[in-house]
C-alpha positions in Angstrom: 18.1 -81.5 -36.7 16.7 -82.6 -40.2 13.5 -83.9 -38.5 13.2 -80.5 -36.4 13.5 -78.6 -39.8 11.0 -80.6 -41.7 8.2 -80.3 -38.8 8.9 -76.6 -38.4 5.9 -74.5 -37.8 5.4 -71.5 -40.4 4.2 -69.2 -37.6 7.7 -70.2 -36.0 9.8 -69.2 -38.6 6.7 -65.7 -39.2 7.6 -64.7 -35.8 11.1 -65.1 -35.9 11.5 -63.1 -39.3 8.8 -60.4 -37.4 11.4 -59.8 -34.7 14.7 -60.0 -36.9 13.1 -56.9 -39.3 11.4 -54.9 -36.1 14.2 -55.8 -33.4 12.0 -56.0 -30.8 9.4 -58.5 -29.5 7.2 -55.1 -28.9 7.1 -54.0 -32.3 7.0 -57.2 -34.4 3.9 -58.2 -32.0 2.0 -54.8 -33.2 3.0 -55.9 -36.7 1.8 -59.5 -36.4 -1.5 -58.1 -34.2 -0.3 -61.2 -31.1 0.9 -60.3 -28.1 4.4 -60.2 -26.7 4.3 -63.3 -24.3 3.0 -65.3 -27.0 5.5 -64.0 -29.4 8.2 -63.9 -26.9 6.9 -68.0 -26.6 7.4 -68.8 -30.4 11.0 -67.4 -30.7 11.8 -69.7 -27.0 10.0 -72.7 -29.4 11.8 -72.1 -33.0 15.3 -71.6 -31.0 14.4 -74.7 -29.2 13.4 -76.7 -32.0 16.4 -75.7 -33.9 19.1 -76.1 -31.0 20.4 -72.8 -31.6 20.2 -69.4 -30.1 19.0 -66.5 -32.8 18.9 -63.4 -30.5 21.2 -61.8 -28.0 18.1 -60.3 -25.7 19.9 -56.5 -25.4 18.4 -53.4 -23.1 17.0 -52.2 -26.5 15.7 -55.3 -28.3 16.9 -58.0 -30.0 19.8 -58.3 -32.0 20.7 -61.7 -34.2 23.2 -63.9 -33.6 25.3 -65.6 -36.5 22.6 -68.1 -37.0 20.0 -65.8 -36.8 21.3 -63.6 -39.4 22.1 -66.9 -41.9 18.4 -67.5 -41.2 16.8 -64.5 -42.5 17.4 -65.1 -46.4 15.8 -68.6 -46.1 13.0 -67.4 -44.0 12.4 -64.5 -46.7 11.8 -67.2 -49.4 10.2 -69.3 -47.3 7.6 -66.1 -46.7 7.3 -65.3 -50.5 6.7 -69.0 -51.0 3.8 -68.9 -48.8 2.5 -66.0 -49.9 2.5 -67.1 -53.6 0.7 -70.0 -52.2 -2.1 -67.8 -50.8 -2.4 -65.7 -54.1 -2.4 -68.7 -56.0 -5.1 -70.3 -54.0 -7.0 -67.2 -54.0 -6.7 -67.0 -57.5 -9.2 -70.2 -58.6 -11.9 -69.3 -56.8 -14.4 -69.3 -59.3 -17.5 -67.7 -57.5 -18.6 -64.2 -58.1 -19.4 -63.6 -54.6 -16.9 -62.2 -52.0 -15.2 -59.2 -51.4 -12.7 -56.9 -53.5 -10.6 -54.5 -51.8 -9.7 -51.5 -53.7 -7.5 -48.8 -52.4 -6.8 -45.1 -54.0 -5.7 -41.5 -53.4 -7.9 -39.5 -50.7 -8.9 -37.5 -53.3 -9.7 -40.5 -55.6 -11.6 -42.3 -53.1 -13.6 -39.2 -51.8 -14.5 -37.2 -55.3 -14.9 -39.7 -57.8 -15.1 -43.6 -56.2 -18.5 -43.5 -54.2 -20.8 -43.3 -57.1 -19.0 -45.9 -58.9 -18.9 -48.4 -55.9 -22.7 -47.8 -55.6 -23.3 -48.9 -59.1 -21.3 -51.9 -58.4 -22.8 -53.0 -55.3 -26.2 -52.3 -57.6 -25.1 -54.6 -60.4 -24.0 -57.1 -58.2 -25.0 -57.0 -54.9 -23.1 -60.4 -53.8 -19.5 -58.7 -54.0 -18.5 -56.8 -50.7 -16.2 -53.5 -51.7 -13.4 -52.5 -49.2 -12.5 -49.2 -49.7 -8.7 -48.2 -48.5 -8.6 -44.7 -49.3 -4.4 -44.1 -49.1 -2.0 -42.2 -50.4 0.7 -44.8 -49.8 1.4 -47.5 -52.3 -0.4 -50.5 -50.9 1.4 -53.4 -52.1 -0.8 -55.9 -54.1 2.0 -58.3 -54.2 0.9 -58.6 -50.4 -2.5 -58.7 -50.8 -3.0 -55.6 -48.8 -5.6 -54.7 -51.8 -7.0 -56.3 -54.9 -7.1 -53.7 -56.8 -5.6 -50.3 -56.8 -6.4 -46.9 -58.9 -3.1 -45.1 -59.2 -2.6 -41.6 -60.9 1.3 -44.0 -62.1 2.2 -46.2 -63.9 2.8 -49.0 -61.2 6.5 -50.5 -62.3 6.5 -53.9 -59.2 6.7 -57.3 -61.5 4.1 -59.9 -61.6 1.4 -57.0 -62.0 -1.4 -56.2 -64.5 -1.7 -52.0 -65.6 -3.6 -50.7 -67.2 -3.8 -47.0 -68.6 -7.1 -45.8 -68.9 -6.3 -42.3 -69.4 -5.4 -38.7 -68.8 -7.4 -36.6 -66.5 -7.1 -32.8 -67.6 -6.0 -30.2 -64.8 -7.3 -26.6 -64.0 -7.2 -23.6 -62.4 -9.8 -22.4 -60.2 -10.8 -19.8 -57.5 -14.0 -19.5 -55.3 -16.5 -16.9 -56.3 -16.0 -15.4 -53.0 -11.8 -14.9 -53.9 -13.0 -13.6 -57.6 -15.3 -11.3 -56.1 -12.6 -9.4 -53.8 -9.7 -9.5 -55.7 -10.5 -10.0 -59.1 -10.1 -12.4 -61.9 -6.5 -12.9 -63.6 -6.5 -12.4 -67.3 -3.2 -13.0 -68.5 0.2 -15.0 -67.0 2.0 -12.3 -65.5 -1.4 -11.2 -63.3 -0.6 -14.8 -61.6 1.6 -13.5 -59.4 -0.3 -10.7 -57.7 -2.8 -13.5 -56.3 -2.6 -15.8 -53.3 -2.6 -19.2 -53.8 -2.8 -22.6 -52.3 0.0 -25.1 -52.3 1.9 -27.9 -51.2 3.9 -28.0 -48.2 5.9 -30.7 -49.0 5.2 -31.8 -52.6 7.0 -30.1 -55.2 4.6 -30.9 -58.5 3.0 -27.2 -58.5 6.3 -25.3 -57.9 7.7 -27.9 -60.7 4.6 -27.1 -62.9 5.5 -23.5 -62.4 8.6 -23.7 -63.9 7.6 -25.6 -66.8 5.9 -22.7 -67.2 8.9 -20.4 -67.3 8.3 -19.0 -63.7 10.6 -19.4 -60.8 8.7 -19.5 -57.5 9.7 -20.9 -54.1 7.1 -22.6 -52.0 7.1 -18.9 -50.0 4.6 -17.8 -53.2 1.7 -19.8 -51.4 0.5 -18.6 -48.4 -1.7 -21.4 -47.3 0.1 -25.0 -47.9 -1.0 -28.3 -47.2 0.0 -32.0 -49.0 -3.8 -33.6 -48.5 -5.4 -33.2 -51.6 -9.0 -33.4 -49.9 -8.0 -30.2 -47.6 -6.2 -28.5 -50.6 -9.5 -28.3 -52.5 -11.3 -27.1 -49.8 -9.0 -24.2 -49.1 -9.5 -23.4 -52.4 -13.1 -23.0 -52.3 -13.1 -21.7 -49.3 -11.4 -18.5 -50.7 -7.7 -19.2 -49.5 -6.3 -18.7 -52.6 -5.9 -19.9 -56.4 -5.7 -23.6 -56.7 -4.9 -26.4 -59.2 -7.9 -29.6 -59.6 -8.7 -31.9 -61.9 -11.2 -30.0 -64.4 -13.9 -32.3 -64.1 -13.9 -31.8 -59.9 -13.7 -28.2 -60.5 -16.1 -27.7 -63.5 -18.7 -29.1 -61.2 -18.1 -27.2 -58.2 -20.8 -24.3 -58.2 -18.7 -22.4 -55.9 -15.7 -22.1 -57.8 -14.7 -20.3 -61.2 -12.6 -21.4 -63.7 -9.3 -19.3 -64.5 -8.4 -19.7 -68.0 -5.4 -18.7 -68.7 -4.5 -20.4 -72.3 -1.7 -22.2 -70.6 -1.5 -25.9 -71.6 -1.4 -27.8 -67.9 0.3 -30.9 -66.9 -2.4 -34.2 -67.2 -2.8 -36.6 -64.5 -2.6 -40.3 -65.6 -5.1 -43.1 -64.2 -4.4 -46.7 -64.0 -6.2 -49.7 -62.7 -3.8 -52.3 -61.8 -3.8 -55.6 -60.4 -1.7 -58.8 -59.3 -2.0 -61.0 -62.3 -2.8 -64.0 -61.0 -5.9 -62.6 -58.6 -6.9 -60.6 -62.0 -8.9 -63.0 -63.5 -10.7 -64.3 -60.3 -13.7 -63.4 -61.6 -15.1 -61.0 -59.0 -12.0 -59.3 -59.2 -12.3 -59.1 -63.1 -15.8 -57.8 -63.1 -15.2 -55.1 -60.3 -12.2 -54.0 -62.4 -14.5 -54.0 -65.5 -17.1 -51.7 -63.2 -14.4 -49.8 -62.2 -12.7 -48.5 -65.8 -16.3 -48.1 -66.8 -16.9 -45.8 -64.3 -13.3 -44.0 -64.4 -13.5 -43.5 -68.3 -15.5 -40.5 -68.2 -13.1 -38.7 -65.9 -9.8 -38.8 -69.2 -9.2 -37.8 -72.3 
């Protein structure tokens, strides 16, 4: 047994943890990007190596036995361990050359990152940019990105944040919307307008009640959670929106609504696992990057 355990393959013990979290050999395969015969193959191996059975094959999946479920906790360290290995590793390489992957918001990554990439790939054309433009938080930890732009603070250990700033908000309207019904000039005109919202986010009915005003999401007539779409409904003439000022200040097809009303910022942060932080592609495409953000905050 101690032999088996000190030959035992990592992609063993990877496809045995895949199927213990998914449950079933279908599943864990999409996660691992193998097929289910050859997974289905690995767990035969690692149960054969190991003498013991670690799944009771059910009409729904797999379940763990005993030893399978004292297995899990070891394996789990065993992954971290090899992980940290990779970041580690990844972490000395000296070269300026290779490729940084960066994810963001939608928004992020459509209305303000393309410029800034271009300068990058200008100043130093040897450094291939992934973009992953995602409104889920990609876990650096993982190495699922480099480097991410968050509008948080990220609060995960073993990372590097940094705040670079507070983007100011707005309201605005398209020309067309002004036009027909009119500009609002004082708070309690809001509420004879249509407006965009959110369908499931609550941060512009919560802003609205910092505001002293109780609405319901039933106040906006058109609603949607992607940022991208929200701003086009907006110009469009859907209704009266919320955007970063900069976005909208730009927008020739939009008017600013000022109201007086002191708005809610938006932080930005650039944050990074801090070992990969000082490769120094990574460092100098982070360096681009707050360049380029800085002129968005206050």
């Amino acid at each position: 047994m101690e032999k088996a355990l000190a030959s035992l393959d990592w992609s063993l013990i990877q496809a045995f943890l895949a199927v213990a979290e998914a449950g079933s050999l279908s599943a864990a395969a999409r996660q691992l990007g193998t097929s289910q015969p050859t997974l289905g193959r690995q767990i035969k191996a690692i149960e054969a190596q190991l003498g013991a059975e670690l799944f009771r094959r059910q009409a729904r999946g797999f379940a763990l036995t005993q030893t399978g479920a004292d297995l899990v906790a070891p394996a789990k360290t065993m992954r971290a361990a090899v992980r940290q290995i990779a970041l580690t590793a990844a972490g000395q390489q000296a070269r300026l050359d290779g490729t940084v992957r960066i994810t963001a918001s939608v928004a992020t990554s459509v209305m303000h990152l393309p410029p800034i990439i271009a300068h990058i790939r200008k100043l130093e054309p040897e450094i291939a940019i992934e973009l992953v433009p995602s409104d889920d938080s990609r876990n650096l930890l993982y190495r699922e990105a480099d480097i991410a732009v968050r509008m948080y603070r990220p609060t995960q250990l073993d990372l590097v944040t940094q705040h670079l700033g507070d983007i100011e908000l707005g309201i605005f309207a398209s020309n067309t919307y002004v036009a027909e019904r009119g500009m609002p000039r004082a708070l309690s005109d809001m509420l004879d307008h249509d407006f965009v919202g959110y369908d499931t986010n609550k941060q512009i009915i919560e802003g609205f009640a910092a505001m002293g005003m109780a609405v319901t999401r039933d106040l906006f007539k058109v609603r949607v959670d992607d940022n991208v779409a929200y701003w086009e409904m907006v110009r469009a003439g859907c209704g009266i929106g919320f955007a970063q000022a900069d976005v909208g200040r730009r927008d020739p097809v939009v008017t600013e609504i000022d109201l007086g009303l002191t708005l809610p910022t938006l932080p930005i942060w650039l944050t990074a696992h801090e070992v990969m932080r000082h490769t120094p592609r990574i460092r100098r495409v982070w360096e681009l990057l707050e360049g380029g953000l800085k002129p968005l905050v206050s």
